[in-house]
N, C-alpha and C positions, 0 to 999 in steps of 0.2 A: 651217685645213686642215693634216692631219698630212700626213707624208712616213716610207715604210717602209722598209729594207734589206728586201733578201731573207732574213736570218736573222727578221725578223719576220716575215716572213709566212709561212713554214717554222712558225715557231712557235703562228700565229693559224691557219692554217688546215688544215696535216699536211701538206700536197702538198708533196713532196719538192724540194730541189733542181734536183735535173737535170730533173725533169717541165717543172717551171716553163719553165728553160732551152728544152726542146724545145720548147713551147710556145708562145715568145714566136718561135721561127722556123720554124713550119709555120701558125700559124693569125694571124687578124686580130683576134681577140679582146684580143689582151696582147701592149700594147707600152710596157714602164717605161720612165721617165726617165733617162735617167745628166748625174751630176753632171760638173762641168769633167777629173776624170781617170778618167770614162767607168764610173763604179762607178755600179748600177744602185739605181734605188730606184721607191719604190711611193705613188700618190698615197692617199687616201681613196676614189674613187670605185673605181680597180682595188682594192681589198681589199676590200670591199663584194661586187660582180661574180665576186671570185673564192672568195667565202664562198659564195655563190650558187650558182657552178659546184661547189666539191663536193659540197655539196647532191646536186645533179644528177648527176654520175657515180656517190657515192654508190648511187645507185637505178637504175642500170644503162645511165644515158643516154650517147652515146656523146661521145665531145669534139668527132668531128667533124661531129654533127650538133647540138650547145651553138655552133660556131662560125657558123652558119648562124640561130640564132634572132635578136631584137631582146632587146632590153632589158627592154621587155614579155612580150614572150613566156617570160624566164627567168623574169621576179617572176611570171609566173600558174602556171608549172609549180614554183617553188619552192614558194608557196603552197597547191597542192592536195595536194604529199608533205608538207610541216607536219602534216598532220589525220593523219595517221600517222606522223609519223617517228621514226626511231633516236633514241637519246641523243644521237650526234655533230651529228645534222641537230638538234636543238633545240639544242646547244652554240652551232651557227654560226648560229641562229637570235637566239642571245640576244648576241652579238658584235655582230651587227651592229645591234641594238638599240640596242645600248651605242656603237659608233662614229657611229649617227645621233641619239645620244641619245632615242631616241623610246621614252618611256612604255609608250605602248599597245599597243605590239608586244610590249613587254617581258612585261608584266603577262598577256598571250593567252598566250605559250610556257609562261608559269610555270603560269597557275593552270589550264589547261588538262592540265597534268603532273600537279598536286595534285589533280585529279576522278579522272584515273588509277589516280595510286600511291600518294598518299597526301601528307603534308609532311616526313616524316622521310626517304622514300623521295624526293622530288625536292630535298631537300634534301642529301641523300648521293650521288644517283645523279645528280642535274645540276646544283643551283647549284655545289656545291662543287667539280666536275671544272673546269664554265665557270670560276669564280675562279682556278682553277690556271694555264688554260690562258692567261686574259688578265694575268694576274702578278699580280692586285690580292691575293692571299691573301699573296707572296712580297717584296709591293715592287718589283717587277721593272717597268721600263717599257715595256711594251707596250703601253700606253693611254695619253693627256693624263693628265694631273692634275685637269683639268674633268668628261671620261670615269671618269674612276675613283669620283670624289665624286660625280657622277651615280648610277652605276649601285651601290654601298657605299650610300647612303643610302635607294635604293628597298628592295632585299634586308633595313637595317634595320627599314624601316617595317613589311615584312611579319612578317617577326620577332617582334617587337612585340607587332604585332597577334595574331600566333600564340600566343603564351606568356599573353599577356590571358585566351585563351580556354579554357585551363588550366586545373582543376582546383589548388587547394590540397594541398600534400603534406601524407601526415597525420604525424601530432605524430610518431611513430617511425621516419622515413623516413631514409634513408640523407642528408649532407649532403655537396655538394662547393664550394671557394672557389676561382674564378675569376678570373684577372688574366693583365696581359701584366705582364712587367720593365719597370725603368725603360730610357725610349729605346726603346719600343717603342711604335709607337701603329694598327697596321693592326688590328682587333680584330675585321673581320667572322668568322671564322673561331673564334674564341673567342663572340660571339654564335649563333653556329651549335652551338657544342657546346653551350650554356646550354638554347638551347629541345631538342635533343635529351637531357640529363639529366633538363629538370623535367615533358617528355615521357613520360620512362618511370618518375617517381615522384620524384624526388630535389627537393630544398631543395638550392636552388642560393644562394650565395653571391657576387654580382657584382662586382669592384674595381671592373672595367675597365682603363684605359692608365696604364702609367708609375707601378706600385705597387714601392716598394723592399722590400726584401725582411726590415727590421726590423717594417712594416706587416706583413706577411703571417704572421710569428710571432706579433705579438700578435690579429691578428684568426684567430689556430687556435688560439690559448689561450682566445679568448672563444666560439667555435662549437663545437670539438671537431668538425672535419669528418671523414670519413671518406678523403678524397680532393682532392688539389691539381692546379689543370687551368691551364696555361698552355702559353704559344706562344711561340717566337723567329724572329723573321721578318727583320730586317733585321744583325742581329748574329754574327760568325765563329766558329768553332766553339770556340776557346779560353775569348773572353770566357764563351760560353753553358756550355762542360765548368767554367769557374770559378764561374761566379753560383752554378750547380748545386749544387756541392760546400757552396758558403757555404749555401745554401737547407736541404740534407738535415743540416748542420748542427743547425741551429734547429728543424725539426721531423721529428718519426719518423712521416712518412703517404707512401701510396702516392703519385706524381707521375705525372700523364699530361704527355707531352710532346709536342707538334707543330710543325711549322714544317720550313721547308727548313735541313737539316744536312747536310756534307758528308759525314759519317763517320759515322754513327746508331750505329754499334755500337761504339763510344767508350766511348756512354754508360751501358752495359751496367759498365763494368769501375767506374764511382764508387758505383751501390749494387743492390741490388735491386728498392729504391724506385722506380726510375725506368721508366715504360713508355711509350717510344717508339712514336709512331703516325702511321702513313707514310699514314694514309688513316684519311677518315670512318668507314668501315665499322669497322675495329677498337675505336673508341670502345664504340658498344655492347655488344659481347660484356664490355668491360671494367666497363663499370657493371655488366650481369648479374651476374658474376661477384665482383664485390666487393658488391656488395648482398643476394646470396644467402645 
């Protein structure tokens, strides 16, 4: 059983602050824990419940008639706005998947999305936001460590499975090489750009985690890629503004770069080469545009 601050659950589920606060002293619904010097926190079952609830105010429902349902009664009304819901309502959908670790919820939000929109589209438009928002893209601890390798490993599987069902690039196709640095090993995010490149045409080149950066010179002397695709997730903005510098050293190709940095526009001033992308979506216009 985990235990939240309120800055986590600010974070897991958007409802503000001071909401919470009001919350916890006009209704029966929420009432946290406080530890021995009275600082509050948050079991599993309330962050669950109030994944639930924004669900539900979400769509218009009022709080003070959320305070007067059962327990049941929130899971049948959260379930019947599922078969329709926002982006945000499948986010907190797929959270609480992942907090109950339960598969099968999981796998209805997603492929339910993919008959929709397609897999690059819930692939951009919601697993990647969900990963944001649970930290697993950043490192950040907002989930166990059990939670996280739970829910990284299902996301792989489909992956996987998706790229399987791919098409062969043909012999003249544009190439890009894939890796995280060394001391880098969170990779869903870098699997996620893979099947959207070999998606829209490209030969993709996969390292994987924890590639030094003499590796990744001589494997672009043996591919001749058009394109270098990594991520820095867990690392401060100097080590990453230095790898960098050492990297565009060794080879003259475009670098797509992702990952939480504090300062993005840093990176602007070490070459040209480097394009910075603060979201899924800019990925692809980038491949268009160097493949064209």
């Amino acid at each position: 059983m985990s235990n939240y601050s309120m800055a986590h659950i600010v974070a897991l589920t958007g409802i503000k602050s001071h909401t919470l606060r009001k919350w916890e002293s006009r209704y029966d619904f929420l009432k946290p824990k406080r530890t021995e010097t009275n600082i509050r926190y948050y079991t599993d079952e309330q962050l669950k419940k109030l994944l639930n609830i924004c669900i539900l105010t979400r769509n218009g429902i009022r709080i003070s008639q959320i305070n007067k349902l059962t327990d049941e009664d929130i899971r049948v009304k959260v379930t019947e706005i599922l078969l329709e819901g926002t982006s945000e309502d499948e986010i907190s959908a797929l959270i609480l998947s992942t907090l109950s670790l339960n598969e099968d919820e999981f796998d209805k939000v997603i492929n339910a999305q993919i008959l929709k929109t397609g897999l690059i589209s819930t692939i951009t438009g919601l697993i990647y936001p969900f990963l944001a928002q649970v930290g697993v893209l950043w490192g950040v601890n907002k989930v166990m460590p059990a939670q996280e390798h739970f829910i990284s490993n299902l996301i792989r599987q489909k992956i996987f499975s998706a790229i399987e069902l791919l098409p062969k690039p043909l012999p003249n196709a544009p190439k890009a090489v894939m890796f995280l640095p060394e001391n880098e090993d969170h990779e869903i995010g870098l699997l996620l750009a893979s099947f959207i490149a070999q998606k829209l045409g490209w030969r993709v080149y996969y390292l994987g985690q924890n590639v030094p950066n003499e590796n990744i010179k001589m494997v672009t002397e043996i591919t001749n890629p058009d394109l270098l695709v990594t991520m820095f997730i867990t690392q401060d903005s100097k080590t990453i503004e230095s790898r960098l510098a050492s990297l565009i050293q060794d080879v003259n190709l475009p670098i797509a770069l992702s990952g939480y940095i504090e300062k993005p526009e840093n990176l602007k001033s070490l070459s040209a080469q480097v394009h910075y992308l603060s979201k899924p979506e800019e990925f692809i216009p980038l491949l268009n545009g160097l493949s064209a």
